[in-house]
Every structure is written in structure tokens, then in C-alpha cells.
TITORRO-439157 format. One record per residue (C-alpha): residue in three letters; x, y negated, z negated. Coordinates in steps of 0.001 Angstrom, whole numbers, padded with zeros to 6 digits, always signed. Layout:
BEGIN
alaXYZ
...
# end
This chain:
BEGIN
unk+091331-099766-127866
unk+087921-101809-127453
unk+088968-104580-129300
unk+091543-105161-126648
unk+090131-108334-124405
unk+091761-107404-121737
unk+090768-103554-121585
unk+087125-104868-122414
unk+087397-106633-119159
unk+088259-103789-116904
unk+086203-101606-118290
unk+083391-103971-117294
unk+084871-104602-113812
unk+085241-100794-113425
unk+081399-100398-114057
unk+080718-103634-112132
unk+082069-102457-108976
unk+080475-098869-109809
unk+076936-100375-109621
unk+077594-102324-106952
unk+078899-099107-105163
unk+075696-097335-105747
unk+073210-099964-104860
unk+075452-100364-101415
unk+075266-096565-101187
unk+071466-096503-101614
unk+071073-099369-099030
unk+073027-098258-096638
unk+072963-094189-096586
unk+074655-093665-093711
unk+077709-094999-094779
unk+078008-093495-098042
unk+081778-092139-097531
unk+083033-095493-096214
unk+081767-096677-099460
unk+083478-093818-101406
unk+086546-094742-099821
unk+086548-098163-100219
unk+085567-097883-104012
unk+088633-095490-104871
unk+090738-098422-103032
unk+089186-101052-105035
unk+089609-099022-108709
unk+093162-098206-108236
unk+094286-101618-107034
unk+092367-103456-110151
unk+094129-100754-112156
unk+097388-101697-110888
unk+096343-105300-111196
unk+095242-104978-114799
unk+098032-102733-115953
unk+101002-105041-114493
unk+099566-107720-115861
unk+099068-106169-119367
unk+102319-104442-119621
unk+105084-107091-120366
unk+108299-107433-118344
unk+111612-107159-119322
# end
């Protein structure tokens, strides 16, 4: 499964955006759950991104 380019790619966006998440969240405390929010958003759209454009169409 890790030899897959394009999994290795969104498994390193995934933890990209993850970091980036937590240094917002330490910055700016008082909106942690705007960040929460806005994280889940991001990770299921570049799931959907990465998985339509992995899975072939017919």
C-alpha cells in the first residue's frame, strides 16, 4: 500500500494539514473548534479528491 505514489501523497497531505491544524490551534486558542471544523472539511474533501482521482472511470 506504501509503495503506491499516490497514497504516499495523501498520507503526507493528511499529516500536512494535521500540523498545520495544531500549530493554528496553539496560536489561536480561542478558536480551536472553528479549526476542528474546518480540518474535518478539509480531510474529507482531499479524500474525495484523491479517491476520484485514483479510482478509474468506466
Amino acid at each position: 500500500m506504501y509503495r503506491n505514489r499516490e497514497f504516499r501523497i495523501f498520507i503526507g497531505l493528511q499529516i500536512l494539514i494535521g500540523c498545520i491544524a495544531i500549530g493554528l490551534s496553539l496560536l489561536l486558542p480561542n478558536f480551536t473548534s472553528f479549526i476542528v471544523i474546518v480540518l474535518a472539511v478539509v480531510m474529507i474533501v482531499s479524500f474525495m479528491v484523491f479517491t476520484k482521482k485514483a479510482v478509474p472511470s468506466y
